[in-house]
C-alpha positions, -999 to +999 in steps of 0.1 A: +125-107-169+091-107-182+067-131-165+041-158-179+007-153-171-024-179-170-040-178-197-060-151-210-053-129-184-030-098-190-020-067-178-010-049-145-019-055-107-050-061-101-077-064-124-081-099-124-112-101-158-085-083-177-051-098-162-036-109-132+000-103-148+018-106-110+030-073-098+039-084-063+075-084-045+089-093-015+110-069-005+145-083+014+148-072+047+157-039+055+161-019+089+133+004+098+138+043+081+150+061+110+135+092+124+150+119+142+120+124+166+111+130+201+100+097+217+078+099+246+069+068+270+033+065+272+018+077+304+013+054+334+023+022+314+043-002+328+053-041+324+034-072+346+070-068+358+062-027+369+091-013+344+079+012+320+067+002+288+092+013+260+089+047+244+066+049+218+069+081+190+056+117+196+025+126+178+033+147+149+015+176+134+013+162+100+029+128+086+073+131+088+080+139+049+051+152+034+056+192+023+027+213+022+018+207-014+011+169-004-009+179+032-033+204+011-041+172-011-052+146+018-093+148+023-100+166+055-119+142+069-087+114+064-078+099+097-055+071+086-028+082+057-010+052+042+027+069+032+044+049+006+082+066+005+102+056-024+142+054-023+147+070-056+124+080-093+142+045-106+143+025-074+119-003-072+125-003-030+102+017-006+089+018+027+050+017+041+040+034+077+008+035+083+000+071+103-031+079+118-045+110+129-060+112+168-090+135+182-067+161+182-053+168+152-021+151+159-009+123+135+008+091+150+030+070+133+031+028+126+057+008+118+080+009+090+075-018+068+100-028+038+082-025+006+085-030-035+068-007-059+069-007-101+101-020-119+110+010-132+103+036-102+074+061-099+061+089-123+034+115-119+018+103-152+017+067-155+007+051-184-006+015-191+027-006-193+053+017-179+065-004-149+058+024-127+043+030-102+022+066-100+028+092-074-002+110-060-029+106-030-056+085-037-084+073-011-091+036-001-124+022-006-119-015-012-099-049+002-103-082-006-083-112-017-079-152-019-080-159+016-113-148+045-114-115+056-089-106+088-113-081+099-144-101+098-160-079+123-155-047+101-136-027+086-132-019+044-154-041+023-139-074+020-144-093-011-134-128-009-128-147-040-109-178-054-102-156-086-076-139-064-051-166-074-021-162-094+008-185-104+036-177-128+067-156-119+078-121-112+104-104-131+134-123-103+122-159-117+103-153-080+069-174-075+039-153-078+020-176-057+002-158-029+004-124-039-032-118-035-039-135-008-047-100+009-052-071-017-065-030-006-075-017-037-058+017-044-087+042-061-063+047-088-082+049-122-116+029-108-146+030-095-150+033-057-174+003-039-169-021-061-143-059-057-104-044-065-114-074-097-136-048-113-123-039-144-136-006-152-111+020-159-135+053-161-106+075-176-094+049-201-077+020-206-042+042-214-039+054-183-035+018-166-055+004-136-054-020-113-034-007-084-030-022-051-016-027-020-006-068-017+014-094-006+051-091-019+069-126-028+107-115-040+109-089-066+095-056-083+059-049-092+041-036-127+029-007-110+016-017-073+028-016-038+040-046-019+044-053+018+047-090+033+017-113+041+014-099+080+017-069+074-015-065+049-027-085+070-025-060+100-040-032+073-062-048+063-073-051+103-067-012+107-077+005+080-119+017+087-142+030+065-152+058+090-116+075+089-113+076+050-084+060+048-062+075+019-022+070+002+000+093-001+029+074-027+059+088-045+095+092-039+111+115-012+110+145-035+073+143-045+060+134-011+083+165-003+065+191-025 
């Protein structure tokens, strides 16, 4: 279902000079993606009650899924790795888990979170239009949205702007109200340092833009990720400038490679 968007304003996820053409979702609940690793109570943690605190997961040597074609793309110095698993090259479901890498070496996994990516699935060479969302690693450099910063004490630049608003619907008939409220830019086909509204695409206009991380509110996306209004929230909160945060995005097969 195509969507109507306010006026004079067209185009994927993000940039809002050249559209604000709702790409958010809401993805329905669905239990965590399980994982088939060690768990390990924390040492010397207990309850006010003195019971230990529950198990938490065992540091991993790189990120579960990611094959060694994937790893040899993330920066070296990238701390915090944003892994975006799709269920399938078609499938507009996913999952988020924020990982993060500790003094030594070792990376430690977040929560799963449900997610929504592009209509039509993922591709390795998206293209202005195609309802999908494109597979790669790309860095982090920008946040912002409709509402104040959750971080106000630090974190990714924040810029705050009533521009952020959207109404309209999704391709569900869903109300795209909201769905910027919290926005993390991804460096897909823009230039780093500058509001996710910026509207430069420095390798062309063909090759789509506008890419980001945001509030989900009941169906697919044009091309972005979606997770629910805590959860960017919380990533917003986490994600820091001085561990180059990056994304790693695509389905189980390319995150594979």
């Amino acid at each position: 279902m195509s969507r109507p968007a306010p006026p004079a304003l067209t185009g994927t996820c993000g940039l809002l000079v050249l559209l604000l053409a709702g790409c958010a979702a809401q993805a329905p609940s669905r239990p965590a993606t399980p994982t088939t690793q060690a768990a390990v109570a924390p040492a010397g943690l207990t309850t006010s009650s003195g019971r230990p605190v529950a198990s938490a997961p065992t540091a991993r040597a790189a990120p579960d899924g990611l094959g060694p074609g994937l790893l040899a793309r993330i920066p070296d110095r990238t701390r915090q790795l944003v892994v975006v698993t799709g269920e399938g090259p078609d499938s507009s479901q996913s999952s988020v888990v924020l990982w993060q890498r500790d003094a030594t070496g070792l990376w430690n996994p977040g929560q799963t979170w449900p997610a929504h990516n592009g209509r039509n699935g993922w591709t390795e060479q998206h293209r202005e239009g195609d309802l999908r969302s494109p597979e790669g690693v790309f860095t982090l450099s920008d946040a912002g949205g409709r509402l104040p910063d959750p971080r106000p004490d630090g974190g990714l630049p924040y810029h705050r702007s009533d521009a952020f608003s959207i109404g309209g619907t999704g391709f569900l008939g869903e109300p795209l109200a909201g769905s910027f409220d919290y926005v993390v830019a991804i460096d897909f086909n823009r230039k780093r340092g500058r509001s996710p509204l910026d509207p430069a695409r420095p390798e062309g206009t063909e090759r789509g833009g506008g890419i980001w991380l945001h509030v989900d509110h009941g169906g697919p996306t044009h091309a972005c990720i979606t997770v629910a209004t805590e959860h960017m929230a919380q990533l917003i909160r986490e994600l820091n400038p001085d561990a180059h945060p990056a994304v790693a995005m695509g389905t189980t097969a390319f995150l594979a490679k």
